[in-house]
C-alpha angles and dihedrals in degrees: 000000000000108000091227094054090042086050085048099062092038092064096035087052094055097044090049093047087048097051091052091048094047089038088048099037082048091056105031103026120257096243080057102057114103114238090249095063087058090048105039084064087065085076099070091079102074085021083072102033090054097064101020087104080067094074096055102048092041083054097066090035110122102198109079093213091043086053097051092053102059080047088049082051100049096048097040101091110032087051094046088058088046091043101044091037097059098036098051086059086074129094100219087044105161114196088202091049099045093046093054089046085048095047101043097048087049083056095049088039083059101050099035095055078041091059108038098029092062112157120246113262 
């Protein structure tokens, strides 16, 4: 893998790790937050160096739907660990209702990088 792009998700994966765990401990309390929650955003990191091939082929990718969908693909997992983590600390956590959030924002991730990451003609 290039360095640059291994060095990439790294970092990605620690910045997004970080702002749950600063956004949860924010709206919950810190001292309140389950070691698993600590733990489980550990899982960020390979959970961005796994699909992290997926942006840069999304990004000379001429279809727009095509495109969206490696993005789709790329940000499907480490969102889904952002997105699961932080929700099940709640009390009123509903599994329906997560997944359709989850569901919908990986959708709108898609369309907005396939629009704006268009490649050059």
């Amino acid at each position: 893998m290039n360095p640059l792009l291994l060095r990439t998700a790294l970092v990605t994966g620690l910045v997004i790790g970080a702002l749950n765990i600063v956004f949860s401990g924010l709206q919950f309390g810190f001292d309140r937050l389950p070691v698993w929650f600590w733990l489980s955003q550990l899982l960020l990191i390979p959970a961005m160096i796994l699909p992290i091939r997926f942006f840069p082929q999304a990004a000379v990718t001429r279809e727009f739907l095509r495109r969206a969908g490696l993005y789709a693909l790329g940000w499907a997992v480490p969102y889904a660990i952002y997105k699961f983590a932080a929700d099940a600390l709640s009390p009123s956590f509903s599994p329906a209702a997560s997944l359709t959030s989850y569901v919908l924002m990986v959708t709108v991730f898609a369309l907005l990088f396939a629009a704006i990451r268009r490649p050059q003609r």
